[in-house]
C-alpha positions as CSV (number, residue, x, y, z in Angstrom):
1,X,51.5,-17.1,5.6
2,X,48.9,-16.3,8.5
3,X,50.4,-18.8,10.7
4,X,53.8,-17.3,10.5
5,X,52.4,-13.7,11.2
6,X,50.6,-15.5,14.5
7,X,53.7,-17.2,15.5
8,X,55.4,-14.2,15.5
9,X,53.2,-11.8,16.9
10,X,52.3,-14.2,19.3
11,X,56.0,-14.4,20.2
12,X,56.3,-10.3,20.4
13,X,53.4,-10.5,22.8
14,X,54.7,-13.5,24.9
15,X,57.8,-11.0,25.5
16,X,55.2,-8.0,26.0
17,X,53.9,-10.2,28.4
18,X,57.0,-10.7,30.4
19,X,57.8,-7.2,30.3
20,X,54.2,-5.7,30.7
21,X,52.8,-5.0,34.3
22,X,49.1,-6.7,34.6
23,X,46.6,-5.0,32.6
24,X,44.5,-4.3,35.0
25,X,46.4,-1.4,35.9
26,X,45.6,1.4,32.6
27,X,48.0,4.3,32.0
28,X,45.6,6.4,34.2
29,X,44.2,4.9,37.4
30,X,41.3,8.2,36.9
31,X,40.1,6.7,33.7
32,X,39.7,2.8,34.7
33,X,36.4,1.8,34.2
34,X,35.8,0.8,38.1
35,X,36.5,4.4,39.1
36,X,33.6,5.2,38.0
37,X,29.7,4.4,39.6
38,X,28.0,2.3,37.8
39,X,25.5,4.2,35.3
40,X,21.6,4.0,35.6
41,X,20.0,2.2,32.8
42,X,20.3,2.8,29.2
43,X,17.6,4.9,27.1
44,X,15.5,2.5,25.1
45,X,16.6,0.6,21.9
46,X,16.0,2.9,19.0
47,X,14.4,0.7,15.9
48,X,15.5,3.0,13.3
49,X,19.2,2.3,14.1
50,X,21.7,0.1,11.6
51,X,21.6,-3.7,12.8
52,X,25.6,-4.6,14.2
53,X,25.1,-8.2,12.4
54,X,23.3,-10.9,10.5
55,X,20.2,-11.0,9.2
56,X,17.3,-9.7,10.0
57,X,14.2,-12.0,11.6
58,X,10.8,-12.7,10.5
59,X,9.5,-11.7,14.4
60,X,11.7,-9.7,16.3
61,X,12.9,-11.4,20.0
62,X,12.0,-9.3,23.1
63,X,14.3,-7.3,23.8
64,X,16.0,-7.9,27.6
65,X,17.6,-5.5,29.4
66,X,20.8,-6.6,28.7
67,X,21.1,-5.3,25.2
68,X,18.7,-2.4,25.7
69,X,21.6,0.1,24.2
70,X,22.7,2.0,21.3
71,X,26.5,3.7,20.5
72,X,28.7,4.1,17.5
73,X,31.2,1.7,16.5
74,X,35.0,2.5,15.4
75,X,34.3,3.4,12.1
76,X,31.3,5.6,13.4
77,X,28.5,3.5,12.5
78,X,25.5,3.5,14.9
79,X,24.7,0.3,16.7
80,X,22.1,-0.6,18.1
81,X,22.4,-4.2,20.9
82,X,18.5,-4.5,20.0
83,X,19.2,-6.0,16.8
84,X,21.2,-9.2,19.0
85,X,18.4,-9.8,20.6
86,X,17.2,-13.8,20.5
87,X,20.7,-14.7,20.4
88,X,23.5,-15.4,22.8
89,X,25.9,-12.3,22.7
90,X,29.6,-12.0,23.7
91,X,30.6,-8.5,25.0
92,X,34.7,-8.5,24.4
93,X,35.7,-5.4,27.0
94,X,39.2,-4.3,25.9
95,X,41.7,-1.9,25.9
96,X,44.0,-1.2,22.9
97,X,47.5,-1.0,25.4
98,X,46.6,-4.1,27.0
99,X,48.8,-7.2,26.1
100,X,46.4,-9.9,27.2
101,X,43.7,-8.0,25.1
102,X,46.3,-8.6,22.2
103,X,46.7,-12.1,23.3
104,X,42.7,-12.8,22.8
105,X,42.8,-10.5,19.4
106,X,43.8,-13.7,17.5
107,X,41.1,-16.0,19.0
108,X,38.3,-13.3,18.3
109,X,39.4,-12.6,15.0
110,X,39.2,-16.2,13.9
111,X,36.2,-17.5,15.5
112,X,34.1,-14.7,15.3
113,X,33.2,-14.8,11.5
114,X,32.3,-18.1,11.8
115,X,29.7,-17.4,15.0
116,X,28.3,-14.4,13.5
117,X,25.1,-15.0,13.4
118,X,24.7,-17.3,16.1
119,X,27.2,-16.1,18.6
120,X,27.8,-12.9,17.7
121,X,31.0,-11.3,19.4
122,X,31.1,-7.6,20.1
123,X,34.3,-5.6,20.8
124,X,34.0,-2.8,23.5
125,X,36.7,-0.7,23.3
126,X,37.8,1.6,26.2
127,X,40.5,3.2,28.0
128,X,42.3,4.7,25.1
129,X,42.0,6.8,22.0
130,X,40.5,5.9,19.2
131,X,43.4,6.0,16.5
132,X,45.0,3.6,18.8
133,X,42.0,1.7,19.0
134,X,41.5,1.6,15.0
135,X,45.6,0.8,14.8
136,X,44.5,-2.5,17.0
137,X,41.5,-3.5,15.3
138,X,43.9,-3.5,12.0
139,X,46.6,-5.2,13.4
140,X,44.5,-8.0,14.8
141,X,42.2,-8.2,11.9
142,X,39.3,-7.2,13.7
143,X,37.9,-5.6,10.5
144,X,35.1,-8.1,10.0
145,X,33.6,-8.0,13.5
146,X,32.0,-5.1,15.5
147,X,33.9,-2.7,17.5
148,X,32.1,-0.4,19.9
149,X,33.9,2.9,20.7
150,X,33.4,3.7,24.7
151,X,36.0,5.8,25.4
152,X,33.4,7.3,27.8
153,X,33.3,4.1,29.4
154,X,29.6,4.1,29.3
155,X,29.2,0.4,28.5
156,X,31.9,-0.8,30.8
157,X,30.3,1.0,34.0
158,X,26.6,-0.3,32.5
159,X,28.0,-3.7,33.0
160,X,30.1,-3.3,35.7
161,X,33.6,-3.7,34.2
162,X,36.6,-3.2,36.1
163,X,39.6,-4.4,33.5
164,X,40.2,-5.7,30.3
165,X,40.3,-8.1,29.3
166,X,36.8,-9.2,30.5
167,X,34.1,-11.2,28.4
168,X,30.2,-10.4,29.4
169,X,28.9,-13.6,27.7
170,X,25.0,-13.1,27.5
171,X,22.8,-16.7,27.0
172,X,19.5,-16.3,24.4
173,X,17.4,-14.2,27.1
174,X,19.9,-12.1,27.6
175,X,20.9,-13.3,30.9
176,X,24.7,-13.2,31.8
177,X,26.0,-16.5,32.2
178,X,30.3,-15.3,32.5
179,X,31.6,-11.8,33.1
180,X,35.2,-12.1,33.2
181,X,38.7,-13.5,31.3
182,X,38.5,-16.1,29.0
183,X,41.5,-17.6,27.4
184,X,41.9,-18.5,23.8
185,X,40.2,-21.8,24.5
186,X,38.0,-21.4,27.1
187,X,36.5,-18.6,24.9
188,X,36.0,-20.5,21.9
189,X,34.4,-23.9,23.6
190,X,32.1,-21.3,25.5
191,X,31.2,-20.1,21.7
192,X,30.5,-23.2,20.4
193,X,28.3,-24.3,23.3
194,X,26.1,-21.3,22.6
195,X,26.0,-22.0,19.3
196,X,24.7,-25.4,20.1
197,X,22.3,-24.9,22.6
């Protein structure tokens, strides 16, 4: 039944696509990300915030830079990027207008759960309003994996985002080893060599 629903709504965006200008462009050229200078660095990792994902260690990692931030998901939990630290991280930068970013919905959605707690994969959601946002994590089945709401665009300016969709794909020191678009495939071997190594 799942495949069907994919087929189809990969169909539907296939004809998006066609349609759709790039989606690079948002509906306001103000509120891209790029038109924005980039923002000084984030306030300190607060301990006392939820952890986004998995268990928690015996010794926490050192923190890097990287994931030296805190915000509230889509369902208005508080995050806190501290909590990743020690593990390769993939920052998903998207938009909830954005036909490619509906394209890579499918791919996220099902290799996410398995790379949770080694390769966890972070939605950033920006350049839109949060009901639409919510309506895309629900239609792609986003549920299970977490969804940062920056519709101030702090994260996206923080790491220097321009357009959706762009992966920030973070090694086990928090270095960035990709910052931009990943298909489907390229996405999930990139997973599963974190996950190895």
């Amino acid at each position: 039944m799942r495949t069907a629903v994919r087929v189809t709504a990969a169909a539907v965006l296939a004809a998006t696509l066609v349609a759709a200008t790039a989606c690079a462009a948002g509906p306001e050229d103000g509120a891209r990300a790029g038109a924005v200078a980039p923002a000084s660095s984030a306030p300190p990792a607060s301990p006392a915030t939820a952890s986004p994902s998995g268990p928690a260690s015996a010794s926490p990692a050192a923190v890097p830079a990287a994931l030296s931030f805190t915000g509230k998901t889509l369902d208005g939990t508080a995050f806190d990027a501290a909590a990743l630290a020690g593990r390769p991280v993939v920052l998903w930068f998207w938009a909830p207008w954005c036909a490619t970013c509906a394209s890579q919905a499918w791919t996220v959605a099902e290799i996410a759960p398995a790379y949770r707690d080694t390769v966890p994969i972070v939605g950033v959601a920006g350049l839109g309003e949060r009901k639409a946002m919510k309506s895309f994590v629900t239609e792609f089945d986003l549920g299970g994996t977490t969804q940062i709401d920056d519709r101030a665009g702090t994260l996206w300016r923080r790491f220097k985002v321009t357009e959706q969709s762009t992966f920030v794909v973070l090694d086990r020191t928090g270095r960035v080893v990709h910052q931009g678009f990943l298909d489907g495939e390229a996405l999930t071997r990139q997973v599963e060599t974190l996950a190895r190594g």
